[in-house]
C-alpha positions as a printed NumPy array, in Angstrom:
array([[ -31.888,  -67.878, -105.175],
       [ -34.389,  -70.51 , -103.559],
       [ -31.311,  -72.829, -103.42 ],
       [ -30.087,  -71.154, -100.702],
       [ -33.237,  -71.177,  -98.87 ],
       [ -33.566,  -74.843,  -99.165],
       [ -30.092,  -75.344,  -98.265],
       [ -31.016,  -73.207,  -94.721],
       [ -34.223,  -74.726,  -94.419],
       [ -32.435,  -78.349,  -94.606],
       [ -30.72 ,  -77.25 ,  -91.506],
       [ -33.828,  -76.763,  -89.378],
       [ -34.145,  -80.188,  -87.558],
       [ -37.828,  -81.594,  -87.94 ],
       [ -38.536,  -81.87 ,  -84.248],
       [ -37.712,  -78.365,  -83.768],
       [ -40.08 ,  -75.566,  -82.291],
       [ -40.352,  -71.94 ,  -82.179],
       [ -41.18 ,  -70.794,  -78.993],
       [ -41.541,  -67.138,  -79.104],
       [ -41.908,  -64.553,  -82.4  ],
       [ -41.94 ,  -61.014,  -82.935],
       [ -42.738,  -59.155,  -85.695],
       [ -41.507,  -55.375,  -85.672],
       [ -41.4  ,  -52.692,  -87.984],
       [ -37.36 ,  -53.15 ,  -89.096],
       [ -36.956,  -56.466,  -87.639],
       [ -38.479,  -60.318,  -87.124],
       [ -36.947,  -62.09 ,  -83.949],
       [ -37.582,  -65.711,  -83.792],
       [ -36.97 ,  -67.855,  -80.694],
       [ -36.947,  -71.42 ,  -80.607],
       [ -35.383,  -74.608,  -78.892],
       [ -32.159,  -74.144,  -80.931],
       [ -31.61 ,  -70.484,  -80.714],
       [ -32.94 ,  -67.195,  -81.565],
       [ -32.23 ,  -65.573,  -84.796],
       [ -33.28 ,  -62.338,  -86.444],
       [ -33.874,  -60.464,  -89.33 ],
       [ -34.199,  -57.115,  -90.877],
       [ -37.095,  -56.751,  -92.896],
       [ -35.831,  -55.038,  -96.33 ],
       [ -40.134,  -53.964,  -96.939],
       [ -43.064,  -55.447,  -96.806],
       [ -46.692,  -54.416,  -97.223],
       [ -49.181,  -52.671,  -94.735],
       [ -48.762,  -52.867,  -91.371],
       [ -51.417,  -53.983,  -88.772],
       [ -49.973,  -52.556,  -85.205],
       [ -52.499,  -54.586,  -82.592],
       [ -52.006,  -54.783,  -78.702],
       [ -51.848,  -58.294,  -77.022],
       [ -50.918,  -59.694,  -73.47 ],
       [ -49.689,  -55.801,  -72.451],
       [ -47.205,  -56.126,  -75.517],
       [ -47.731,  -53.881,  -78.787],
       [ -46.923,  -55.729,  -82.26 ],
       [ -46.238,  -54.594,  -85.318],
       [ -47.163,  -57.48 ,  -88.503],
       [ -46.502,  -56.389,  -91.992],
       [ -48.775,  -58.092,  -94.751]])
């Protein structure tokens, strides 16, 4: 399984930043330079729901 991971992490050049991030209760959106990609989140742990910048987030742990 981590093959994969490693194969997609390969891919990721090393000068490349993420500009933007959020995490939500069903989905993680990630914006950088290249792109923006997303992902449902399958489960996770507790969630801490916190208020920043007029925006509400949602962070599993």
């Amino acid at each position: 399984m981590w093959k994969t991971y490693d194969e997609l992490i390969d891919l990721i050049p090393d000068d490349s930043y993420v500009i933007d991030y959020i995490i939500g209760l069903h989905w993680t959106r990630v914006h950088s330079e290249m792109g923006i990609g997303a992902a449902m989140i399958l489960k996770g742990g507790k969630i801490k729901v916190f208020k920043q910048g007029g925006q509400l987030f949602c962070i599993r742990r």
